[in-house]
Structures are given as C-alpha cells and as structure tokens.
N, C-alpha and C positions, 0 to 999 in steps of 0.2 A: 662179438664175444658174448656168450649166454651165462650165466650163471644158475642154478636154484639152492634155495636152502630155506631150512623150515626154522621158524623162531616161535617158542609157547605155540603148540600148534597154526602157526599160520605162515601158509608158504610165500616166499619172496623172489621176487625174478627180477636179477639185472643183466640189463641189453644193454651193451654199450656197441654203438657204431662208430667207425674209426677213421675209416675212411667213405671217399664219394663211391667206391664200389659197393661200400656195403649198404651206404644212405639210397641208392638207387634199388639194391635188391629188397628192401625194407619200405621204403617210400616214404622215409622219413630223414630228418636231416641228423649230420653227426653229432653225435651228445653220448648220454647216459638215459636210459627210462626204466623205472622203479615199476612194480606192481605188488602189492600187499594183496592178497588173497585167502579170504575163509566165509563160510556158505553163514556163517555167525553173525556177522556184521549184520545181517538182517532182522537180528532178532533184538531185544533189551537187553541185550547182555552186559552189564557194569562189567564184569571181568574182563571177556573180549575186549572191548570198546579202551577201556582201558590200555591192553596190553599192545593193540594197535597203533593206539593215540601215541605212544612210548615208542614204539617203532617208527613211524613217522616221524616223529620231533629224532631221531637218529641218523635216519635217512637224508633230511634237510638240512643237519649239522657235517654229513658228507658232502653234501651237494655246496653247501655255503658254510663255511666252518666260521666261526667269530662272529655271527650276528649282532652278538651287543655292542660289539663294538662299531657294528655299520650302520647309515641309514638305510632305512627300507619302508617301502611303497607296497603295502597290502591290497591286492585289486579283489574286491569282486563281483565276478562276472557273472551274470540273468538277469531276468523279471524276477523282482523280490516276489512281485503277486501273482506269480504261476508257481503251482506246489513240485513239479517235478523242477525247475529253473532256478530254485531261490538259494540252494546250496550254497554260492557265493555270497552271495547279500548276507546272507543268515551267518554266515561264517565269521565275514567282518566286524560283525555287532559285538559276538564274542571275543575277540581282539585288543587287548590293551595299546591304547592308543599311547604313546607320551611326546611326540615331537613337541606339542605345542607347551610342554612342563618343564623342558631341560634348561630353559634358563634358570629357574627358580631350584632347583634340585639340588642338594648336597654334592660335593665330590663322593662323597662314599657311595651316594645310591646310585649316582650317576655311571660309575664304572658295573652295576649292576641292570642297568633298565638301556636298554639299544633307543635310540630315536626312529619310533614307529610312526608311521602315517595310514590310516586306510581312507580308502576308498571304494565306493559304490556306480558303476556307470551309468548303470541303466543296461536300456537295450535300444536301437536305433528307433525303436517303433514307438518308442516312448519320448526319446529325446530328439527325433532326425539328426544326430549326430554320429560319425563311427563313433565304437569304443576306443580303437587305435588314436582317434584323433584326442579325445579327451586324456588319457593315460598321458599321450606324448605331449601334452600341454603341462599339465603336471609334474611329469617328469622335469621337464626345463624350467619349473616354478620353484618347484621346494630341490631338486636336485639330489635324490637316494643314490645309494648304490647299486640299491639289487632291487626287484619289484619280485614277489609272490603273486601269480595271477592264481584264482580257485575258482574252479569252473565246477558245474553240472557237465557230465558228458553221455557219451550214447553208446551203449553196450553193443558189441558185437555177439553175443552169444545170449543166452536166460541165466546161461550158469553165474553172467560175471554182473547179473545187475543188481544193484545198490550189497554186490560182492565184493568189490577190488577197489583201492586205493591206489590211482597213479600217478606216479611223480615225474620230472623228468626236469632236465637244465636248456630245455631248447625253444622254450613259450609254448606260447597255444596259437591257436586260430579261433577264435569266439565262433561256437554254430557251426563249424566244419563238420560235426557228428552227426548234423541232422541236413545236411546237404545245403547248409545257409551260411556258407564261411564268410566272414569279414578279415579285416585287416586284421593282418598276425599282428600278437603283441610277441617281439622277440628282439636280439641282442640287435640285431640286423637294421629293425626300426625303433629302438626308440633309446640304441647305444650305450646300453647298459646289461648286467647279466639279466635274463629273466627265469625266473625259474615257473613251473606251473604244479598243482596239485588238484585231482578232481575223483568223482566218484561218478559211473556209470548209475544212472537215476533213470534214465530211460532205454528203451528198445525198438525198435524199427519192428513195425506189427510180420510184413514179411518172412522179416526172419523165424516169427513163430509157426507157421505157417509149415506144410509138409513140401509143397510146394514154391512157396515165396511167391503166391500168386500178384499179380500185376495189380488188382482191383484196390492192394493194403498198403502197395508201392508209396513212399513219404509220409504214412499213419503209425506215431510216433506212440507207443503206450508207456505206461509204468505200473507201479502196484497200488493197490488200494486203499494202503496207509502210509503213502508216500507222505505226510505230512508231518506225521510220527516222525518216521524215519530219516527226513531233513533233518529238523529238530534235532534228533540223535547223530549223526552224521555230520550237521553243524559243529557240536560241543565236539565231537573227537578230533576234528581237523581244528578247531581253535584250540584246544587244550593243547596240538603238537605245538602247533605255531606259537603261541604263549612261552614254551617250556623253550624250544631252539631260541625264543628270541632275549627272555629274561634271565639272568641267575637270583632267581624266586624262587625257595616252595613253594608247596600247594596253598597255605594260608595264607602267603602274605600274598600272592597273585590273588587271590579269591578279594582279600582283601581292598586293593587297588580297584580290582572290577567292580565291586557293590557298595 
C-alpha cells in the first residue's frame, strides 16, 4: 500500500508492506517506510529544515506514539571522522540525554522528560566488534523499549542525495547501502521494537555514470560540502528527535542542552 501527500511543500511517501507477498516483491521485510523529500534540504534553508524537522518528530510520534513515557536507546551509526559517515554520531551529540537524571528529577518534570540513552558504536574497523553485538549488549544492560538507530545511508539516484529523509519501523542493516552489510539491528535481534532514520549522504559513482561503467563499480562519492551539510542535517534529525521525545519548548530544550 502506497500513499503520497505533499506537507509546506515537501512531498511524503508511505509504503507499508503487509504481507510476505509483498516483503518479497519489495525486498524488504513487512513494516511501514517513510520518505520526506525536497531538492531544499540541501541548501541552508532555516525555514525548510525547520519545517522537515517538524515533520519527522510526526512521523516518529506515528511510528512510536508516547515516547516520554518510554525508555529509549538512541543509536548512532558511522565513523564519526568520515564526513560523508558521521550523520549518526553528529546526531547523538545533539540529543538530550536524561536516563542517568531520573532519579534526582521532580515528579512534575519527570512526566515531561522520557528516559533517554545515547549511544555511539563506532564502526568494526575501528573497534573489531559488530555494531549488532555492542547495541545488543546494551540493550540487556540498561533495558529500553524502543531503540532509534540513525544512520548515513547511500542514494539510489543524484536526485535523492542528502534529498530525502527515511524512516521506517523495521531497523537497519549498518553498511548494506554500500555493499558492506553487518548485523541487522532489528526487533528479530535484539527483541525490542527498532525503529530507524537516515539521510542518503552518499552515491555509488556508477550510478552517475551514462553507462554504470564497471571501472566506478564500489566508488562511493558525495558532495563537496558534505560537512556543512552533516552539521545541518545533524541539527534537523536531532531537533525531531528532541521534540517526539520531550514535552519541552523550544527554550526550555535549548536550555537543558547548553
């Protein structure tokens, strides 16, 4: 089942697969998957970025409704010190943490602030360890509800990079974008809901290519202010995540952060 609709100019597509006929025609397993789309996202746009950011934290309150009142496990996924890769890492930073404050917290704020957790994995190359394996240790340590994983991911097309925001309720697979999949993070493994959100940041050089010549086969580019555009892309996926997870305005979350 496909949906589209357009919200403050930026279009929205929900897939939801329902069945194993349709997971197999799709090649993906059954859930819901989100895609937020405008060629904007790439520019400094406060407005866009904003009105994005506001869409996501909506989309996530579908996908997981009552956040603050659950705990939750913020994953995220890359090399903090690869520029195209660090979307996750960069994302977590901006994240209000509070698991480790709920003791000490008023009943009044406490019904307003969720018990957050983040986390940073790394990537095998850096720690010889899965990501899988580290998540699901965690998981069985502090024991969330739900886990947000926020990945870098790898555009299939030029149209859709550092274009689209995609959500979805079924996990990830760290690196599957760029033909290096690791262990899924998903309900399957590590027995809780997972959900994922990521931004195409890179492109398979082939694909630009008229031919998809063999020579560019696994040569992975992006743009050339990708590091900007983390940085920006950071703040909007932590501003959703912020907003789905707190009942805060804007000041008093600014406030908490700084």
């Amino acid at each position: 089942m496909k949906q589209h609709r357009t919200r403050e100019g930026i279009l929205l597509t929900e897939v939801r697969v329902l069945d194993e006929a349709g997971a197999k025609k799709i090649g993906r397993p059954c859930g819901c998957y989100i895609t937020l789309e405008t060629a904007q996202l790439r520019e400094n746009d406060l407005t866009i970025h904003r009105r994005a950011s506001e869409l996501v934290t909506a989309e996530l309150k579908k996908l997981c409704p009552g956040a603050a009142r659950k705990k939750i496990l913020i994953v995220g996924l890359g090399n903090r010190t690869v520029t195209a890769d660090c979307l996750g890492p960069m994302t977590t930073e901006k994240v209000l943490t509070t698991r480790h404050l709920r003791r000490g917290l008023p009943k009044e704020l406490k019904m307003r602030l969720g018990t957050v957790a983040c986390l940073a994995p790394g990537v095998m190359g850096q720690t010889g360890i899965e990501t899988e394996e580290i998540v699901e240790a965690v998981v069985k340590k502090i024991k969330p509800d739900v886990v947000l994983a926020v990945d870098a991911l790898a555009a299939g097309s030029p149209e859709r990079l550092n274009a689209t925001i995609q959500l979805c309720d079924t996990g990830v697979s760290p690196g599957a974008g760029m033909g290096n999949r690791r262990q899924e993070l998903s309900e399957a493994t590590l027995g809780i809901p997972v959900l994922a959100v990521g931004v195409p940041t890179v492109i398979d050089a082939g694909i630009l290519t008229a031919g998809g010549e063999k020579q560019y086969k696994n040569m992975y580019v992006t743009t050339k202010d990708m590091d900007a555009v983390a940085e920006r892309l950071s703040r909007l996926l932590a501003g959703a995540v912020n907003r789905w997870l707190y009942h805060l305005n804007e000041e008093e979350l600014q406030a908490y952060l700084y």
